[in-house]
VOTIKE-957403 format. One record per residue (C-alpha): residue in one letter; residue number from 1; x, y, z; chain. Coordinates in Angstrom, 3 decimals, padded with zeros to 6 digits. Example, Ala and Ser with C-alpha at 12.3 -4.5 7.8 and 13.67 -1.06 7.14 Angstrom:
VOTIKE-957403
[pt a 1 [012.300 -004.500 007.800] A],
[pt s 2 [013.670 -001.060 007.140] A],
end
This chain:
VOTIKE-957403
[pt x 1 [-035.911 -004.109 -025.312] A],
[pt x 2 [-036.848 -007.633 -025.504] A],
[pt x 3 [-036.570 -010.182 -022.213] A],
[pt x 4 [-032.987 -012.179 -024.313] A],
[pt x 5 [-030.946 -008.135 -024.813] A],
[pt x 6 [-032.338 -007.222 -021.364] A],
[pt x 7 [-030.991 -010.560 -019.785] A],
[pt x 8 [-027.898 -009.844 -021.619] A],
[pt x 9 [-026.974 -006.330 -020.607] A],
[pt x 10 [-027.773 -007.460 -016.822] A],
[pt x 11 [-025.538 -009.833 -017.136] A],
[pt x 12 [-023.195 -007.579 -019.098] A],
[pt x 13 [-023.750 -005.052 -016.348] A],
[pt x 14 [-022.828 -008.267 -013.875] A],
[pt x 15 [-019.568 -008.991 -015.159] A],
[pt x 16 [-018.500 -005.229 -015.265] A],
[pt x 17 [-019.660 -004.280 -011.414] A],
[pt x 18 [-017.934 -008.031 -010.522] A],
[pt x 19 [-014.846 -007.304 -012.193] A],
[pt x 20 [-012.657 -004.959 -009.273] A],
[pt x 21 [-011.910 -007.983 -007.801] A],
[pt x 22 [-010.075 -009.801 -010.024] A],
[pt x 23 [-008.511 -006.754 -010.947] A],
[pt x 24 [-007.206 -005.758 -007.631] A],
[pt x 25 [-005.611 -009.558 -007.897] A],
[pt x 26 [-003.976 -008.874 -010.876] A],
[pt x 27 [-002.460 -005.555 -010.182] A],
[pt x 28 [-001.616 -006.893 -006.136] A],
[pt x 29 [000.232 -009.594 -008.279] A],
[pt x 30 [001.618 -007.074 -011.044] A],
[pt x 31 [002.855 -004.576 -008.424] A],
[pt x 32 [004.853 -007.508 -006.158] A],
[pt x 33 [006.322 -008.115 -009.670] A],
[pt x 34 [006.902 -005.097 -011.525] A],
[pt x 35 [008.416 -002.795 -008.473] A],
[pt x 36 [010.700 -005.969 -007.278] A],
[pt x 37 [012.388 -006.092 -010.741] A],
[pt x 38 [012.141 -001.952 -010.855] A],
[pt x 39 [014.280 -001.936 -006.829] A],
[pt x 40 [016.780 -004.690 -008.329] A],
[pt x 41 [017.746 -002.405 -011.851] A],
[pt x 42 [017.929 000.920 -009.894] A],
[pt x 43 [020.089 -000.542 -007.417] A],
[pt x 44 [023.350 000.279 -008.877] A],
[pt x 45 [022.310 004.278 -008.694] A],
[pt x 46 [022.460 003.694 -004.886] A],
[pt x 47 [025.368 003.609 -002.999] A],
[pt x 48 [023.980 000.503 -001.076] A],
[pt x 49 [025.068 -001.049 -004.423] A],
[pt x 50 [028.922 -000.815 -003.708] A],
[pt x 51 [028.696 -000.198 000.545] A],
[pt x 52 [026.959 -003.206 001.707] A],
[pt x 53 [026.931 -006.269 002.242] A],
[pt x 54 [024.912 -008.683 -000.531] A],
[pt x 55 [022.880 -009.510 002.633] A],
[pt x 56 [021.852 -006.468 003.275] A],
[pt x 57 [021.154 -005.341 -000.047] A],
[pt x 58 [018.650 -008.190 -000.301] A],
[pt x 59 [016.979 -006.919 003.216] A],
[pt x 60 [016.910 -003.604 001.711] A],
[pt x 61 [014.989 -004.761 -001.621] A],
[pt x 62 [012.583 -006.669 -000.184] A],
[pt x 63 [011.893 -003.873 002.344] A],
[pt x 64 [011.599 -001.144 -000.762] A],
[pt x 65 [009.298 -003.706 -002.421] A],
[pt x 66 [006.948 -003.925 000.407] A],
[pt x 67 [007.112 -000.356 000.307] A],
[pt x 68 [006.274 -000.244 -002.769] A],
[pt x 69 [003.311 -002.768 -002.445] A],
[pt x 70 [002.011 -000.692 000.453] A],
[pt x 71 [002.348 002.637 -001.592] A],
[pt x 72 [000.594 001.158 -004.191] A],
[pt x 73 [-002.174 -000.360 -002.346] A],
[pt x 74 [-003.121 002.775 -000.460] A],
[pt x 75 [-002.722 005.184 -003.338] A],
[pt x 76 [-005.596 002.895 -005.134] A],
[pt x 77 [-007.869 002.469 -002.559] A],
[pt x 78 [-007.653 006.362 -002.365] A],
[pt x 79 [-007.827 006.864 -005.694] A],
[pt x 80 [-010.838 004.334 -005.551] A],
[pt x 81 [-012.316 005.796 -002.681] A],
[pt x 82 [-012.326 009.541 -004.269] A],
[pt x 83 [-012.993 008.611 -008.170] A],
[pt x 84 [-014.298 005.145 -008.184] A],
[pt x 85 [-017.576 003.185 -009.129] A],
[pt x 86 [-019.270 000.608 -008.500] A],
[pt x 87 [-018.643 -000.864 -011.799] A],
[pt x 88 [-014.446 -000.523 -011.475] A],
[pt x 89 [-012.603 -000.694 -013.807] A],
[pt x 90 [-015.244 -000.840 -016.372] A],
[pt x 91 [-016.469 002.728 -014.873] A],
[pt x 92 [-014.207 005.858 -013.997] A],
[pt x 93 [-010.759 003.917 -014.907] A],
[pt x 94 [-008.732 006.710 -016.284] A],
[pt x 95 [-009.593 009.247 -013.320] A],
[pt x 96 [-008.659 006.423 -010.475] A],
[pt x 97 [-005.393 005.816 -012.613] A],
[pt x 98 [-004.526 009.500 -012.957] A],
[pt x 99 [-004.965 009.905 -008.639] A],
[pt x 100 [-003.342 006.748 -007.808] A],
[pt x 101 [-000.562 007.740 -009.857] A],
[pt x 102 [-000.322 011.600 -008.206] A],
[pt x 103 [-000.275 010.051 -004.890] A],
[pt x 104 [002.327 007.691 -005.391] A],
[pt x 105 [004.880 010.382 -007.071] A],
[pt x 106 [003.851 012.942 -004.249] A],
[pt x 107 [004.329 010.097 -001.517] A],
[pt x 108 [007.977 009.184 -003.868] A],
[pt x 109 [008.742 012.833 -003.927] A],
[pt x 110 [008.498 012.855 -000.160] A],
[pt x 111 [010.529 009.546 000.857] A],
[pt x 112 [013.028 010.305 -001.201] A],
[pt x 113 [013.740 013.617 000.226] A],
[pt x 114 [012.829 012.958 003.907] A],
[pt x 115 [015.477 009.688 003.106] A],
[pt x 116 [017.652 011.345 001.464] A],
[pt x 117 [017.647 014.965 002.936] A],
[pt x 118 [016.277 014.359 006.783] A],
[pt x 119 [017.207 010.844 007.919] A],
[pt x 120 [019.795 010.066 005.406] A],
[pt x 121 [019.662 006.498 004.989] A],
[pt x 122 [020.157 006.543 001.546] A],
[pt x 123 [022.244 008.065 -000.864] A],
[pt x 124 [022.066 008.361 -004.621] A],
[pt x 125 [025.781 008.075 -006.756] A],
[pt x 126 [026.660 010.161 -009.030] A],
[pt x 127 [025.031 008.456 -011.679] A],
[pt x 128 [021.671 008.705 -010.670] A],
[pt x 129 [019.637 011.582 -012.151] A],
[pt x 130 [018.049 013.898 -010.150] A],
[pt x 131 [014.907 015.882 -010.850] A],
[pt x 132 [015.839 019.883 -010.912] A],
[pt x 133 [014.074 021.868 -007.689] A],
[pt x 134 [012.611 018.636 -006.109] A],
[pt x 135 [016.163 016.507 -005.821] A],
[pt x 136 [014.798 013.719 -006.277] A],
[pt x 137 [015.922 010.947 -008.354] A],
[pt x 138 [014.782 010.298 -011.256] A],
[pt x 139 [014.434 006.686 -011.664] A],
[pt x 140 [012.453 006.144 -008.108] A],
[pt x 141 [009.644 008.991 -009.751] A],
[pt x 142 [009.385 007.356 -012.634] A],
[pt x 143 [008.484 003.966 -011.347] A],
[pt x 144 [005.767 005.834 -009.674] A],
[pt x 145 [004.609 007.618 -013.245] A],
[pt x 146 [005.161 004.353 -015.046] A],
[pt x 147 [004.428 000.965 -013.345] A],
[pt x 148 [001.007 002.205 -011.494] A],
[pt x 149 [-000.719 003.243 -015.326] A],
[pt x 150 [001.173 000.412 -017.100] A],
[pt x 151 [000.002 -002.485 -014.752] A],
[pt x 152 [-003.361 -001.011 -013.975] A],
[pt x 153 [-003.920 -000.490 -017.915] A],
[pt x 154 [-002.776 -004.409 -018.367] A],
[pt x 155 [-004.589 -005.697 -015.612] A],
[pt x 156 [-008.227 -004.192 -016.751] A],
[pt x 157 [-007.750 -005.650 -020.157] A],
[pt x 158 [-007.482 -009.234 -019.314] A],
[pt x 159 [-009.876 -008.531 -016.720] A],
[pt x 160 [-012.623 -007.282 -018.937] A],
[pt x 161 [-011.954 -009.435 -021.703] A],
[pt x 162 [-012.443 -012.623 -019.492] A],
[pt x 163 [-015.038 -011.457 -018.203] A],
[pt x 164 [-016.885 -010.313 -021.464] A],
[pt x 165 [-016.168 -014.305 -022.192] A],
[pt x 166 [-012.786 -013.369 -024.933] A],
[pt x 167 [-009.756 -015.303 -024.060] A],
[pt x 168 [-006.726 -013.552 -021.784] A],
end
């Protein structure tokens, strides 16, 4: 390999191992985002929706979203810890998606039903679906099987594209 391709898969190699970063940026900014607008539409599959107070109901969505950011921060860095590489998310991206997204069903599964079940400080109406054998509902599982792949997938796209020098 001559000294211009070598200098150009270092760099290459650069802008892959520098890229977890930005994309930890992205998906911090994506998951403030995506699970504030996913508490607000499942709201009316709570009872919160017609017991309390509009007040209240806003404490109680920002508190689920800062759940939610917390979930999905911890689930990552697990993910990241047990799967990742060096060169994230150019490296090992589909195995760190699949455990981040295990561990934040699981860790749904569970709130729900210690929530629901244990403490009960919330309760679903009538019209929210529940998942057979677990009881869970099924909109609060399938933020956590949607919105973790969806925003990590959209997040390492515009992350490796500006950083292989294509535009966003």
């Amino acid at each position: 390999m001559g000294e211009i391709e070598h200098e150009l898969t270092a760099r290459d190699d650069s802008a892959r191992a520098s890229a977890w970063l930005p994309m930890l940026r992205g998906y911090l900014v994506w998951t403030v985002a995506a699970h504030l607008g996913w508490e607000i539409v499942q709201l009316p599959l709570y009872t919160i929706w017609v017991d309390e107070t509009p007040g209240y109901i806003a404490f109680a969505v920002a508190h689920c979203t800062a759940g939610d950011v917390l979930i999905a921060g911890a689930t990552l860095a697990l993910a990241l810890v047990l799967a990742g590489r060096g060169a994230w998310p150019a490296e090992q991206f589909w195995p760190v998606v699949m455990l981040a997204t295990v561990f934040g069903a699981a860790t749904t599964i569970y709130i729900e039903w210690l929530n629901t079940s244990v403490r009960l400080a919330w309760e679903y109406t009538e019209a929210m679906p529940v998942v057979p054998v677990l009881g869970t509902g099924l909109t609060p599982l399938a933020q956590w099987l949607v919105l973790p792949p969806l925003g990590l997938w959209l997040c390492r796209r515009r992350v490796l594209r500006s950083r292989n020098g294509r535009p966003e």
